[in-house]
C-alpha positions in Angstrom: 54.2 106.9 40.3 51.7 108.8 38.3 51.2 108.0 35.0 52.1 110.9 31.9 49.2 111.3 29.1 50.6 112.1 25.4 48.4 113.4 22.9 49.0 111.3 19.5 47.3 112.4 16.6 45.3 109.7 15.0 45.8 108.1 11.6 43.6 109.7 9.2 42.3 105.6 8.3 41.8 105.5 12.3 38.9 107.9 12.1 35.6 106.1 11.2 34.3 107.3 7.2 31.4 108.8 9.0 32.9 111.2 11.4 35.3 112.4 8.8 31.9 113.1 6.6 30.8 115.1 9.2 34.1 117.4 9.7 34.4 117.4 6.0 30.3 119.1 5.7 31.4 121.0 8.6 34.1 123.1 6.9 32.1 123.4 3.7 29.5 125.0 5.5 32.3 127.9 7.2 33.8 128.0 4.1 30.4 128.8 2.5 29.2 131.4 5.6 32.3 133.2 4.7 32.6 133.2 1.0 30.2 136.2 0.8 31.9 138.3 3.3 35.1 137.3 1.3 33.8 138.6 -1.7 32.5 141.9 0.0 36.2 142.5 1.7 37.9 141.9 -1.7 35.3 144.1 -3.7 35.8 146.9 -1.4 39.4 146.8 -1.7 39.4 146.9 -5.4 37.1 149.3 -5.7 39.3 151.4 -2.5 42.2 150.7 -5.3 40.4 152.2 -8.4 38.8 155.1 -6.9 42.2 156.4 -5.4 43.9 155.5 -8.9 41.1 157.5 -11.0 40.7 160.5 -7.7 44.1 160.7 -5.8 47.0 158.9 -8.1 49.1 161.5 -10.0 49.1 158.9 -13.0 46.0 160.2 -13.9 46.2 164.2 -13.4 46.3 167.1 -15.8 49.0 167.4 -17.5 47.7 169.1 -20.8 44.7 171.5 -21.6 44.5 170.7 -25.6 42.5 173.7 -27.3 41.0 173.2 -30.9 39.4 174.9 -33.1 40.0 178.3 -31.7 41.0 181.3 -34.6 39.8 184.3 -33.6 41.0 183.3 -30.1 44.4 182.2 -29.0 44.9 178.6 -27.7 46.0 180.5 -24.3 43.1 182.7 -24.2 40.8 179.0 -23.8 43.3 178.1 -21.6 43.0 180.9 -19.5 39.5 181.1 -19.5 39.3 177.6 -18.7 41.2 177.9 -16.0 42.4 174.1 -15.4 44.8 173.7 -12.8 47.6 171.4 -13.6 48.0 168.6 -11.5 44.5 168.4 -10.7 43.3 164.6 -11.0 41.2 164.6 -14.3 38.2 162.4 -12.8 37.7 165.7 -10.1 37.7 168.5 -13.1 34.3 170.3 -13.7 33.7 170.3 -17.3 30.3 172.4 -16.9 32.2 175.1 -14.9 35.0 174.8 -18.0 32.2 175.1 -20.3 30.6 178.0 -18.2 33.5 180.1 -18.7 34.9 179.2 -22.1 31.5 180.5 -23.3 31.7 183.6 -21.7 34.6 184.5 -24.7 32.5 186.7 -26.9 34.0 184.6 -29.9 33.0 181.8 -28.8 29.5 180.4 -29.9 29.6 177.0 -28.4 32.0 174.8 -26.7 32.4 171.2 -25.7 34.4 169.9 -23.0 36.1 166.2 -22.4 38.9 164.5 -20.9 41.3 162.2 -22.6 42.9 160.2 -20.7 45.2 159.7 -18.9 46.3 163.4 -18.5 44.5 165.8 -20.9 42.0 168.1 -21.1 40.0 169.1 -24.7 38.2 172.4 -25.7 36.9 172.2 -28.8 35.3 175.9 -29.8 33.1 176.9 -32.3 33.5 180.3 -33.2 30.9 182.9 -34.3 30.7 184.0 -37.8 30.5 187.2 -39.2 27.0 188.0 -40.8 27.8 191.9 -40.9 29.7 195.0 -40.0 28.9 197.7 -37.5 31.2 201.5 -37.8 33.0 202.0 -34.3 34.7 205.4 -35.1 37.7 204.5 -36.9 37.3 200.5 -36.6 34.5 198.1 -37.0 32.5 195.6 -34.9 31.6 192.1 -36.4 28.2 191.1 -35.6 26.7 187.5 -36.2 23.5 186.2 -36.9 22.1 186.9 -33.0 23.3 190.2 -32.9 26.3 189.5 -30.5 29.4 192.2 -31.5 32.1 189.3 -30.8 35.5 191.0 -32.5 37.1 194.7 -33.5 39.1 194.8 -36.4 40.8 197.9 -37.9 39.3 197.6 -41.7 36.0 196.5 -43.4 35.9 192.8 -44.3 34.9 192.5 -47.8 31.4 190.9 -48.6 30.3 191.8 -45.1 27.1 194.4 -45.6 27.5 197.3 -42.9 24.8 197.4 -40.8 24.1 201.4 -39.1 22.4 200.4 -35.9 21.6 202.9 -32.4 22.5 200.4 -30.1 23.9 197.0 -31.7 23.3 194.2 -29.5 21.3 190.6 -29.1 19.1 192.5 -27.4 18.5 195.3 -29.1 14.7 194.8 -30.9 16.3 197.3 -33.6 19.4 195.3 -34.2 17.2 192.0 -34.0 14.8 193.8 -37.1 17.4 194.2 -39.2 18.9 190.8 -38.8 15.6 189.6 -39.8 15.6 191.5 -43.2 18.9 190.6 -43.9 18.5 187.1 -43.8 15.5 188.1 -46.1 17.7 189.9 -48.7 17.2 187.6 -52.1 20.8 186.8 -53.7 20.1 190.1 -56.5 19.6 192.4 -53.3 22.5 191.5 -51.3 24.6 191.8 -54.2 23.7 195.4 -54.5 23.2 196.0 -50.8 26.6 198.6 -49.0 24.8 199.4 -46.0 21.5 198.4 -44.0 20.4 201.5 -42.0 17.6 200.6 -38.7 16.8 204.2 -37.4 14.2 202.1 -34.9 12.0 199.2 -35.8 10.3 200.2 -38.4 12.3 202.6 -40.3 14.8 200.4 -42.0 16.3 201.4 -45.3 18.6 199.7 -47.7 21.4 201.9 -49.9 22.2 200.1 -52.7 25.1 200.3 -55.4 25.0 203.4 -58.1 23.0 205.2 -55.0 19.8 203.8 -55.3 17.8 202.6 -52.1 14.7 200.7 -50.8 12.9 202.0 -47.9 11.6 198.5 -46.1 9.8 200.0 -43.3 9.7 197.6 -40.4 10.5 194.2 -40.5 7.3 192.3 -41.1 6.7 190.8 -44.4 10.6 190.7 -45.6 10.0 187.5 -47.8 7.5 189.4 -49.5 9.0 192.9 -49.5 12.3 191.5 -50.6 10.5 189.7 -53.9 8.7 192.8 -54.5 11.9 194.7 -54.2 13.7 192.4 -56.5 11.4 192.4 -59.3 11.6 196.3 -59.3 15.5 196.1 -59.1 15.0 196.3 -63.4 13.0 199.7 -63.2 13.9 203.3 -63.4 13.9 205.1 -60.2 16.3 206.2 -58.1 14.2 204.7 -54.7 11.8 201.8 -54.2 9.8 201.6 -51.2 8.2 198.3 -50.4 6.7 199.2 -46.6 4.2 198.6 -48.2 4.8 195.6 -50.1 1.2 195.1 -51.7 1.6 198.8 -53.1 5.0 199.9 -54.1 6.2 202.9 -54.7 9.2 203.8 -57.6 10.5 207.7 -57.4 
C-alpha cells in the first residue's frame, strides 16, 4: 500500500535560531530593494492627485473676475477686456495675456494681475491722470503726463491748463515739447497759465491771465526760461519772451 506524504508546517521553536536569522535578513533586504520604488509609486500618485486638483478639478476654477481700482472705467469694461472665461481652472489662466489686454484700455496706465484662490481672479488698475486739456470741437481730450489722450468729456475740468496742439499724441515731438515746459511751469506761472499753444517745436507760447503772454520758443532750457519768466511776472508789459532766456525781451 503506498504510503501518503502530508506537509506539516513546523513550529516556529523547531527551526534552528540561525536559519530563522537568515529568512529574517532575507526579507529586510526585499523590503529594503523595494522601499524606494514604494516611495516613487506613492509620490507619483500624490503628485497625479494635486496636479489634477490644481489643473482639472472644478473646486479650483473661475468663478469671479474681481476688478479694482477702476474709475474712469467700468468694472465690466476690465472684465471684458480681460476676457476670463468662467470655469476655466485658475492654475491654466494666463495672467500676462490678461495683462496684455487690460493695458490696451487707453485709461489704463498699469495693471497687475493675480489669482486668489480658490476661484477668483484680481485686476487691480491704475488709471492715468489728467495733466491737461486738449479742444476736440465741442468736447475735450484729457491728456497725461506721456502725451496719451485716454478720455472725452463734454466740459473743461477746472485746474487743468488747455494745451493747443497739431497732432496730440505720445508720439508727437510737438505734444512731447510742450509736456516738457509744462512740467517746467514754476507754481506763479501755472497759476496764471489758460492755455499752452505748440505751433511746432519750437514755437511754443504761453497766454496768461488779464491777456498777457510769454513766448518760450522751443523747449530747451525751460528751468531757466521759466525763472526768468517768473521774475518778470512783476513788470509792465503786455508780453515776455524768454527764447532767449539769457536776453529777455518785455513789450
Amino acid at each position: 500500500m503506498p504510503r501518503r506524504w502530508q506537509l506539516v508546517r513546523a513550529r516556529r521553536e523547531a527551526v534552528p535560531v540561525s536559519v530563522r536569522r537568515f529568512a529574517a535578513r532575507a526579507r529586510q533586504r526585499r523590503l529594503n530593494t523595494a522601499r524606494p520604488w514604494l516611495f516613487v509609486v506613492g509620490g507619483t500618485a500624490v503628485a497625479a492627485l494635486l496636479a489634477w486638483g490644481v489643473y482639472g478639478s472644478p473646486l479650483l476654477s473661475v468663478s469671479e473676475v474681481r476688478v479694482e481700482g477702476a474709475a474712469i472705467l467700468t468694472p465690466e469694461q476690465v472684465r471684458e477686456a480681460a476676457h476670463v472665461v468662467p470655469g476655466t481652472p485658475l492654475a491654466r489662466i494666463d495672467t500676462d495675456g490678461v495683462v496684455r489686454r487690460v493695458a490696451a484700455l487707453a485709461p489704463v496706465d498699469r495693471v497687475d494681475v493675480s489669482r486668489s484662490w480658490p476661484s477668483a481672479v484680481v485686476v487691480t488698475v491704475t488709471e492715468r491722470r489728467p495733466l491737461a486739456v486738449v479742444p476736440q470741437d465741442t468736447s475735450f481730450g484729457l491728456l497725461d503726463h506721456q502725451g496719451v489722450l485716454f478720455q472725452v468729456v463734454a466740459a473743461r475740468p477746472a485746474g487743468l491748463p488747455l494745451l493747443r496742439l497739431p497732432s496730440p499724441g505720445p508720439s508727437d515731438p510737438t505734444t512731447q515739447a510742450a509736456l516738457r515746459v509744462l512740467s517746467a511751469l514754476s507754481p506763479e506761472l501755472r497759476s496764471q497759465l489758460g492755455t499752452l499753444e505748440a505751433e511746432s517745436v519750437t514755437r511754443i507760447r504761453l497766454e496768461l491771465a488779464k491777456g498777457r503772454s510769454v513766448v518760450w520758443g522751443d523747449a530747451e532750457d525751460s528751468d531757466k526760461k521759466s525763472k526768468t519768466a517768473t521774475l518778470l511776472l512783476g513788470r509792465p508789459g503786455a508780453v515776455i519772451d524768454v527764447s532767449a532766456p539769457d536776453f529777455p525781451v518785455m513789450r
